[in-house]
C-alpha positions in Angstrom: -49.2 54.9 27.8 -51.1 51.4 27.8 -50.5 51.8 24.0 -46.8 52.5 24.0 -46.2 49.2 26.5 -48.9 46.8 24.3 -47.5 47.5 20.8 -43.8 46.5 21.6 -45.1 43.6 23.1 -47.3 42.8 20.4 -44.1 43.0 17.8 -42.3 40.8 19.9 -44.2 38.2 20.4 -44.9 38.1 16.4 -41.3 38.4 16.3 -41.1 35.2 18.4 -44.1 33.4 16.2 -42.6 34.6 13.1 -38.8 33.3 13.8 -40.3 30.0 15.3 -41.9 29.9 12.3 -39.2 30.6 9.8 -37.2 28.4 11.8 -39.6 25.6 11.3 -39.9 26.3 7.4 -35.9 26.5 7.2 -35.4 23.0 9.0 -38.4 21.1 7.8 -36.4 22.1 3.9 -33.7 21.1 5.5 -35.0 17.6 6.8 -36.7 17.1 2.9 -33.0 18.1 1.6 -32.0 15.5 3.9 -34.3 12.9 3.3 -34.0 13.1 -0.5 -29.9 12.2 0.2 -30.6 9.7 2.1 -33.2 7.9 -0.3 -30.8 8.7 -3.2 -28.1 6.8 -1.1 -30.6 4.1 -0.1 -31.2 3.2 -4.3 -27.6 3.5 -5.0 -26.9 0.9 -2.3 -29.3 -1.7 -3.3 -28.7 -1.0 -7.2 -24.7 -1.9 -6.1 -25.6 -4.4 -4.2 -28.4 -6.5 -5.7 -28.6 -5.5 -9.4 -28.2 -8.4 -11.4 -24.9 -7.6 -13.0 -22.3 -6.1 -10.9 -21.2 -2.3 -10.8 -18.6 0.2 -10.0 -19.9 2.6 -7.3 -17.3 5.3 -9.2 -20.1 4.1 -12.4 -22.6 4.9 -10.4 -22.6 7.9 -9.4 -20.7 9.2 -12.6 -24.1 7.9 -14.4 -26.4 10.1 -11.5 -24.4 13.5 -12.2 -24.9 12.8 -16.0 -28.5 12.3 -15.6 -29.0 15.2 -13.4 -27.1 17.4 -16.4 -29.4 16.2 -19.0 -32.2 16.9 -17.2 -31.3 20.9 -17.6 -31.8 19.9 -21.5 -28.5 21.7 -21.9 -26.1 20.7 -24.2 -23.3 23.5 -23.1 -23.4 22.2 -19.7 -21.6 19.2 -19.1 -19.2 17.4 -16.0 -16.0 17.1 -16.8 -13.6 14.5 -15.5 -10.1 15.6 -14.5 -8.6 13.4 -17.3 -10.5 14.9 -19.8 -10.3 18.5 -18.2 -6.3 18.5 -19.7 -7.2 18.5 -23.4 -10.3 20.8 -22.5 -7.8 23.4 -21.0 -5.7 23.1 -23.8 -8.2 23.5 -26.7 -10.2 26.2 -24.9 -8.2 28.2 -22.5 -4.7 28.0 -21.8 -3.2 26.9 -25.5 0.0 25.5 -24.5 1.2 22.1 -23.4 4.8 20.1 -23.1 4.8 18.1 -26.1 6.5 17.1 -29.6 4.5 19.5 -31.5 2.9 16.9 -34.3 -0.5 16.7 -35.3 -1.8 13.1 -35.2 -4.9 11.0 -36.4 -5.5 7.1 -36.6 -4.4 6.2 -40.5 -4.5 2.4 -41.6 -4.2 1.1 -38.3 -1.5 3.4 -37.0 -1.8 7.0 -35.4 -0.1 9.2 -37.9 0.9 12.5 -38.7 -1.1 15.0 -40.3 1.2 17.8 -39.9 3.6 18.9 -38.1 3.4 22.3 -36.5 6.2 24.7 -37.5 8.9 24.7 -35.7 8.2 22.2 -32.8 10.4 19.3 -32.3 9.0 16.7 -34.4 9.3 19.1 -37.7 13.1 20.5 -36.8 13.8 16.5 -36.3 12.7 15.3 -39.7 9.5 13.6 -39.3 6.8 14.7 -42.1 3.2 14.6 -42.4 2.4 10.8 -43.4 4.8 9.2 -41.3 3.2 6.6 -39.2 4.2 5.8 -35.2 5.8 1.7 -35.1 7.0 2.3 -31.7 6.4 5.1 -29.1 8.8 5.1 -26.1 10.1 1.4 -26.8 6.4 -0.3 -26.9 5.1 -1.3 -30.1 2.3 1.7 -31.6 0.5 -0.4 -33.6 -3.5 -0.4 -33.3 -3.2 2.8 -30.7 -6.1 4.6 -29.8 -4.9 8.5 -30.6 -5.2 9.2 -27.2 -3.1 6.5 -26.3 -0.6 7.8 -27.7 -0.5 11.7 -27.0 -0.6 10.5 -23.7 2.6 9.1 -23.9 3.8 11.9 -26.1 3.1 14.9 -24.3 5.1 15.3 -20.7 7.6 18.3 -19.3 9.5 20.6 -21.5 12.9 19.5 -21.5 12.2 15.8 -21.5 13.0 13.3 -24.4 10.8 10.6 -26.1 12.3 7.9 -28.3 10.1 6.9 -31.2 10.2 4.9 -34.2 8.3 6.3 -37.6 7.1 3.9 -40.5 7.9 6.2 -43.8 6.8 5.1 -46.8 9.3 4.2 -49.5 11.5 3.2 -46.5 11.7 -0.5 -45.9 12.9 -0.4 -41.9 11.1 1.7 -39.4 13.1 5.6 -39.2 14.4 6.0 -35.3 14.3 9.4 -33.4 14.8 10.8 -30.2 12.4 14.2 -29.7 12.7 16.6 -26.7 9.7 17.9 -25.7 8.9 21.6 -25.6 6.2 23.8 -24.6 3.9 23.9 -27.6 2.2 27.4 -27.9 -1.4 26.3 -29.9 -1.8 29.8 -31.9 -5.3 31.4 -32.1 -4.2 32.7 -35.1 -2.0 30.6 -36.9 -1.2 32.9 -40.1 -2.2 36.0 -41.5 -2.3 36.8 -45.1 -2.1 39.9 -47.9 -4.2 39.3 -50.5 -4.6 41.2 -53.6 -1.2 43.2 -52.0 -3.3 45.8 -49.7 -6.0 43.4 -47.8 -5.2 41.6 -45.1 -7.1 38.1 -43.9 -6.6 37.2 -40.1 -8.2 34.1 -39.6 -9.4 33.7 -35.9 -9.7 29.8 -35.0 -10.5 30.0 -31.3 -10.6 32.7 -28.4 -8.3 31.4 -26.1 -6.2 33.5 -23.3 -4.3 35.2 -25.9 -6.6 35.9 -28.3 -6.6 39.4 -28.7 -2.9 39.8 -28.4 -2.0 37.5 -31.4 -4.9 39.0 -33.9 -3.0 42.4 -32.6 0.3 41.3 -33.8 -0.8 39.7 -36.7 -2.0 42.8 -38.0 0.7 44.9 -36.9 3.1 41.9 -38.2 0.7 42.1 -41.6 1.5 46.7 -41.5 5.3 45.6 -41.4 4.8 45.0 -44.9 3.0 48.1 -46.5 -0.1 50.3 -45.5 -3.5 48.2 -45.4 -6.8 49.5 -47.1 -8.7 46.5 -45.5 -8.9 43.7 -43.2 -10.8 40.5 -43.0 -11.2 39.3 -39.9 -12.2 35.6 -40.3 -14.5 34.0 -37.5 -15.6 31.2 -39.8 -15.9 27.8 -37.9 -14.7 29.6 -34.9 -16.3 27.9 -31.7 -15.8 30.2 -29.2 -14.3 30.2 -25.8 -13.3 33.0 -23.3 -15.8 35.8 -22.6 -13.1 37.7 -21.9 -11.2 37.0 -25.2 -14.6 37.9 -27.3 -14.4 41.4 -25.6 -10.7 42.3 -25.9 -10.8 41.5 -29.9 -13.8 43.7 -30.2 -11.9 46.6 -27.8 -9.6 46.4 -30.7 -12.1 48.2 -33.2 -14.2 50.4 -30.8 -13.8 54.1 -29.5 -13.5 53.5 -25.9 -17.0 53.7 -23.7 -19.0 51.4 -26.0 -20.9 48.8 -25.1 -19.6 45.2 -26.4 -22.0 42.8 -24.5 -24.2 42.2 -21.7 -24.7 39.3 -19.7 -27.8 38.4 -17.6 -27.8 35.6 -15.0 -29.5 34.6 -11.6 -26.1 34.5 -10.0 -24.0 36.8 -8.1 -21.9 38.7 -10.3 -23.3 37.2 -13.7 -25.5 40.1 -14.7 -22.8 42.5 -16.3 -22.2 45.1 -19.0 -19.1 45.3 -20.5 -17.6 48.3 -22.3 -14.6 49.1 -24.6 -11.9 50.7 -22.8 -9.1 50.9 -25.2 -8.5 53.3 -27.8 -9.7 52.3 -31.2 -6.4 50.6 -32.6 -7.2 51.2 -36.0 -10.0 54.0 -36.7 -10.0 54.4 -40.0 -9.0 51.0 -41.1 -12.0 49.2 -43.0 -13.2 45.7 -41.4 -15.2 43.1 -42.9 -16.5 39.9 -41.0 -16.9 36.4 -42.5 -19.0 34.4 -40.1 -20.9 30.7 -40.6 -22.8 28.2 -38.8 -20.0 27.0 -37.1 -19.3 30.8 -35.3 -20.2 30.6 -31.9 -20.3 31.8 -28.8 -17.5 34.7 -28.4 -17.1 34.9 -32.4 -20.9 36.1 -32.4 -20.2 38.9 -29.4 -17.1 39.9 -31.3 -19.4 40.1 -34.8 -22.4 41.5 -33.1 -20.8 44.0 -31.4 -18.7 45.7 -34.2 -22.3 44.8 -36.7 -24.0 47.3 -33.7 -21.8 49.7 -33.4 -21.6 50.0 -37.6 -17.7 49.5 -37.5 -17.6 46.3 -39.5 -19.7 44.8 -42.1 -20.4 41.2 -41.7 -20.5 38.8 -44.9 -21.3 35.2 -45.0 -23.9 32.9 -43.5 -25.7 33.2 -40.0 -23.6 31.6 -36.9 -24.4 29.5 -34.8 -26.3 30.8 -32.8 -24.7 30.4 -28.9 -26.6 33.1 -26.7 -25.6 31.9 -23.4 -22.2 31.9 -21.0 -20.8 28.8 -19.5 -18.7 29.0 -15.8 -15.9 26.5 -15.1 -16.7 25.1 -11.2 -13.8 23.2 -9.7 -14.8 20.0 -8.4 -12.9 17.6 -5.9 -10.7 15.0 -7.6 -9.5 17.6 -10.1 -12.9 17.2 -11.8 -14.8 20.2 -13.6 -18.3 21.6 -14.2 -18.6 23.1 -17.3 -22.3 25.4 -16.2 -24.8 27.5 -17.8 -24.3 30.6 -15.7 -26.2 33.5 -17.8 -27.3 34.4 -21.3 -25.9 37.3 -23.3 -26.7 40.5 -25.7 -25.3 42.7 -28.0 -24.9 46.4 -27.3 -28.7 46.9 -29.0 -30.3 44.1 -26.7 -30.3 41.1 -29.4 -30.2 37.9 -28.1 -28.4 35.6 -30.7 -29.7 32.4 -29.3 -30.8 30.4 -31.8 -33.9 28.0 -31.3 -33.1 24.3 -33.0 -36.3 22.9 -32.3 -37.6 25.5 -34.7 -34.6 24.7 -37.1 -36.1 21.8 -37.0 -38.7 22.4 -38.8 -36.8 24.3 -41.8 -35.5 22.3 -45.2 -32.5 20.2 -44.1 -30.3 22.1 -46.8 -27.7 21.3 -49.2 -24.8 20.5 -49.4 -21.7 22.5 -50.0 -18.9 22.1 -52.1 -17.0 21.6 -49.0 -18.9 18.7 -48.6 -20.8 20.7 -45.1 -24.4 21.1 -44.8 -26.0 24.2 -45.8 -29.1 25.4 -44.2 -32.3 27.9 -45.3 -33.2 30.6 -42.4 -36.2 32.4 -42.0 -35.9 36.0 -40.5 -39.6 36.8 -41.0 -40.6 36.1 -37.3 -37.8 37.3 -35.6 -37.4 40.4 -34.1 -35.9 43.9 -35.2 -33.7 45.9 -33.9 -31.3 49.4 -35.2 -27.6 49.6 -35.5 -25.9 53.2 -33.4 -27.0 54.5 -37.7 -30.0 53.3 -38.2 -29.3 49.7 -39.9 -32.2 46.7 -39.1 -30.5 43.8 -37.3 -32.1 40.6 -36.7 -32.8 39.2 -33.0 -32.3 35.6 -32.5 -31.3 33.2 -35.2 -27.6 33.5 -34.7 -26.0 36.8 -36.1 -27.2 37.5 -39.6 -25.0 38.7 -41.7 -25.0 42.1 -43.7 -24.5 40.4 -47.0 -25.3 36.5 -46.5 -23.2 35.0 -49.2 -23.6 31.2 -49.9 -21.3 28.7 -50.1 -20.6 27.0 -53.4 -23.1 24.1 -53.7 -23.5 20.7 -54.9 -26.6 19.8 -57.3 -28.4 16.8 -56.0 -26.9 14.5 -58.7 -23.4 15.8 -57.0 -24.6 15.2 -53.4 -25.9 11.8 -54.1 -22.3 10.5 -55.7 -20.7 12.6 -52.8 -23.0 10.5 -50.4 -21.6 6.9 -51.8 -18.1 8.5 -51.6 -19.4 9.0 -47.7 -19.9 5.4 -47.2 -16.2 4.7 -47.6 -15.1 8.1 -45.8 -12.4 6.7 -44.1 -10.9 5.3 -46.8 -11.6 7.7 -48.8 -9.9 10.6 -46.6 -6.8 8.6 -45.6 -6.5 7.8 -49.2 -6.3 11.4 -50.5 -4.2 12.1 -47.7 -1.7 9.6 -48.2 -1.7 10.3 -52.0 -1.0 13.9 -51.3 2.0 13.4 -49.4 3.1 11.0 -51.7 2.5 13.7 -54.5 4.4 16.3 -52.7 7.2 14.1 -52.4 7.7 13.3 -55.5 6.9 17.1 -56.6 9.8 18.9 -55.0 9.4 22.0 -57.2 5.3 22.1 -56.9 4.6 25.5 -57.4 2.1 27.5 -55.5 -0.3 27.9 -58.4 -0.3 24.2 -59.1 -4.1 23.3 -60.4 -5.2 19.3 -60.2 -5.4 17.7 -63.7 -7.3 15.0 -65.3 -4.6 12.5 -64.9 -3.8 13.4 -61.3 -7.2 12.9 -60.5 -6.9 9.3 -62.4 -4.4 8.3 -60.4 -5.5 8.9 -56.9 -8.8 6.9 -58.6 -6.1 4.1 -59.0 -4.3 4.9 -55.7 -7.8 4.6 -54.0 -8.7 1.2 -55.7 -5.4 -0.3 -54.7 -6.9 0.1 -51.0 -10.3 -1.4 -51.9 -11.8 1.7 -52.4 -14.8 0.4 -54.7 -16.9 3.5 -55.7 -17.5 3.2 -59.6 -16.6 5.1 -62.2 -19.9 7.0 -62.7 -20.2 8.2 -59.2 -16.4 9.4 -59.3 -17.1 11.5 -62.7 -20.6 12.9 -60.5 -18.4 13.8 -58.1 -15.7 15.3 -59.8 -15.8 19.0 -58.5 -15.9 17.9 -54.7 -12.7 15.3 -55.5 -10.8 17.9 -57.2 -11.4 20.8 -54.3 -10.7 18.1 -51.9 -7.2 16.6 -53.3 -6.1 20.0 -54.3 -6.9 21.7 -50.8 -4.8 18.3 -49.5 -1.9 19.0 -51.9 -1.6 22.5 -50.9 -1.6 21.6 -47.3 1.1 19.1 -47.1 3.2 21.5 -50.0 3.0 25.1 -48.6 1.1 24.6 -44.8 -1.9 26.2 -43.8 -0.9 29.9 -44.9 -0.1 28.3 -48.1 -3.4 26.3 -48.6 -5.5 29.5 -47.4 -3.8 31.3 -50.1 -4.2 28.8 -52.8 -7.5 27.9 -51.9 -9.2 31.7 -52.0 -10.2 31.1 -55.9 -13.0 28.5 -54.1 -13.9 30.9 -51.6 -17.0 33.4 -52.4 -17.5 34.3 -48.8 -13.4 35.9 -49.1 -14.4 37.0 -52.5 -17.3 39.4 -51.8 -15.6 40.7 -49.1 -12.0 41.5 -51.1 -14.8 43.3 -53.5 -16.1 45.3 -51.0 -12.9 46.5 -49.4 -11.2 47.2 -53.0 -11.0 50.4 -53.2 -12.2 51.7 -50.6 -10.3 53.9 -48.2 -12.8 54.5 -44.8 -13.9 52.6 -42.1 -17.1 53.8 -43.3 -17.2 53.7 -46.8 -17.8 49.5 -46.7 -21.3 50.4 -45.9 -21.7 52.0 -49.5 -19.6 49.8 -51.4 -21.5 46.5 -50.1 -25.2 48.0 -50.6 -25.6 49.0 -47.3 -25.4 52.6 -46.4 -25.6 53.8 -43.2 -28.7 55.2 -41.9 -31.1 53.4 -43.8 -33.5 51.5 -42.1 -34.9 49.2 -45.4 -36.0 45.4 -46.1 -37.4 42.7 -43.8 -37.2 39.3 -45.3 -33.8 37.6 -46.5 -32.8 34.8 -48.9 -29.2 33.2 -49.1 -29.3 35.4 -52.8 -30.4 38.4 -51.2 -28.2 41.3 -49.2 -28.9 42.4 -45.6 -30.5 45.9 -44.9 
């Protein structure tokens, strides 16, 4: 009995201690919390008040929340500001925006068009790619910042903008009056049938539509005659929504298989996701092209179908973006853009790839394309088995099946190509402006055009004429890179960016392996065999840009 009435007591009273306790720990965090404010308040004040030169208080603290963000040593995390959060939206999420439909860069002083998009306002009213903005909304354009100007041009569907276009060959500045429209920026902007039975889909970003338009552009692509392949282009694709990533995968899977997992400290960020769609297109055989600039959702997309053995992948490893970013809404319209979680393929790889050790790797070459191409090393990395047996590669970025190089420059080419460099900007406007020029004055250009000595002679002249002063020497070192270059320009302004794909394939090796892998063959699963790769063979550990994947 005495035992019964002391134990209770006993528990209470350590239930007393213990909460007094707790309490004391809760509020003496609370009072450090506290004090750390206030000291942080206390600096700001004095550095406003009493530092030498004076400050912006809206400076101040804008330059604290940057310097707590780089402290993370995170370069996907970032603040942004409710300005910039507009074109953020646009380029990554929601695609569309009230505008005149033209693309625009700053050319000679002026912000001029690259291209218009097809059928937008600015195309349908006349204006081509080279014309140059002399006034925008009755103020004079020139010497605009880019920015300046979309500002102005974008606004509500159903609105008008009056603008003024320098042309060249036309002495007085061309007026017109554009009514803005919703502008719907495609994921997908074309697809393509090459060789008659192949298609190519290129994927340029995973935005909230993603999945539907690579859906219709394939369907769109079966309109035309049965397909015995697809390539499914990620190349240069940066990313964007998680969500995106997985429905474009749930395209290609049997439903019930894994796609990705995520794994974060918050609530809600540690999830698998599944397929949950019937497979679209079972038997329909899928190659891949990835490169260093596939990120993010473009790896869970290639991962997931490279796992699951539905695709082969062909090209060079991506990027190499293991982790997922959450958008935090922030008062004043502002944003941050957080680190939230990592994520893995349906075997467990992590894809993140470690730069400090890139660092340490030969810097590269460069490619005929005039980007940087880099040596891996898979030696260290980790293995892991496809659902039939295949090796993968853990980190590093997703390696590719078949890693098929670029066409490269010899170091006699890159050095020429790096004087070129040093007068980029004139150099790129001038090819540009001597393409449009070209097109213009080659109505009948026909798609299988090739760029000949003399054309290439002449833009040397049309360059010169702008104080372009590269020699002669370096311009005949060079001489592959200028003639990709102009003709990939020609074909652009000529026949758009279907066009240009099209035309420029014959430069493409990446797009030719994988057209010689799918010729021919009539299963989903027969790409295994016809690239070198069978299924259920577990072979091979180290790999060259010359060698093919196991």
């Amino acid at each position: 009995m005495r035992r019964t009435t002391w134990m209770p007591a006993l528990v209470l009273a350590s239930s007393v201690l213990l909460g007094g306790w707790f309490l004391q720990e809760g509020a003496a965090r609370d009072q450090n919390v506290y004090s750390q404010v206030r000291l942080f308040q206390e600096v700001v004040d004095y550095v406003s008040s009493e530092y030498v030169h004076a400050l912006e208080d809206d400076e101040l603290y804008d330059s604290a929340i940057e310097g707590l963000l780089d402290q993370l040593g995170d370069p996907n995390t970032s603040f942004i500001t409710s300005e910039e959060w507009q074109n953020f939206a646009i380029r990554t999420t929601e695609g569309q925006y009230g505008g005149v439909g033209l693309e625009v860069l700053e050319r000679d002083g002026y912000v001029t068009v690259i291209a218009p998009m097809p059928g937008g306002p600015g195309i349908r009213a006349g204006i081509r790619a080279g014309d140059q903005f002399y006034e925008i909304a009755g103020e004079s354009a020139a010497g605009w910042e880019v920015d300046a100007a979309v500002d102005i041009l974008r606004g509500p569907a159903g609105s008008p903008v009056a603008v003024k276009m320098l042309r060249a060959g036309v002495e007085e500045p061309i007026p017109f009056t554009l009514t803005r429209e919703v502008i719907q920026v495609l994921s997908v902007p074309y697809a393509l049938r090459l060789e008659g039975e192949i298609g190519l889909v290129p994927l340029q970003v995973f935005r909230n539509t993603s999945s539907q338009e690579v859906r219709r552009a394939i369907e769109q692509l079966m309109e035309d005659g049965p397909l015995n392949g697809l390539i499914l282009d990620l190349r240069g694709n940066p990313g964007g929504l998680l969500d995106e990533g997985i429905g474009v995968s749930d395209l290609f899977l049997e439903p019930g298989l894994p796609i990705v997992e995520t794994r974060g400290r918050g609530r809600g960020q540690s999830e698998t996701y599944a397929s949950t769609q019937p497979n679209v297109w079972p038997e329909l055989p899928v190659v891949v092209l990835v490169d260093e600039g596939s990120a993010s959702a473009s790896e869970i997309v290639a991962g997931a179908l490279q796992d699951h053995d539905r695709a082969i992948v062909i090209g060079a490893p991506s990027f190499g973006k293991g982790s997922v970013q959450t958008l935090f809404r922030l008062t004043g319209g502002n944003v941050l853009r957080l680190t939230t979680a990592y994520w893995y393929t349906p075997v467990g790889r992590s894809i993140q790839k470690d730069r400090e050790a890139m660092g340490r790797l030969p810097r590269g070459v460069l490619s005929l394309q005039g980007a940087l191409v880099q040596a891996e090393d898979v030696q260290e990395r980790p293995t892991f088995q496809t659902d039939a047996g295949r090796t993968l590669f853990g980190g590093g970025g997703v390696t590719p099946d078949l890693w098929v190089m670029t066409d490269t420059l010899s170091a006699i080419e890159t050095r020429a190509l790096n004087d070129l460099f040093r007068q980029a900007g004139t150099f790129t406007s001038g090819v540009f402006n001597y393409a449009v020029r070209f097109v213009q004055e080659h109505p009948d250009l026909k798609p299988d055009f090739a760029v000949t000595d003399s054309m290439v002679q002449d833009l040397v002249s049309f360059l010169r004429d702008r104080d372009f002063s590269v020699d002669d020497s370096t311009i005949a070192q060079a001489d592959r890179f200028v003639r990709v270059r102009l003709e990939r320009e020609i074909a652009l302004q000529a026949f758009g960016d279907a066009g240009e794909a099209e035309h420029m394939v014959r430069y493409d090796p990446q797009v030719a392996e994988a057209l010689r892998v799918l010729r021919g063959v009539s299963a989903s699963t027969d790409v295994f065999e016809a690239a070198g790769v069978p299924t259920g063979v577990v072979t091979g550990t180290t790999l060259t840009p010359t060698q093919r994947r196991p």
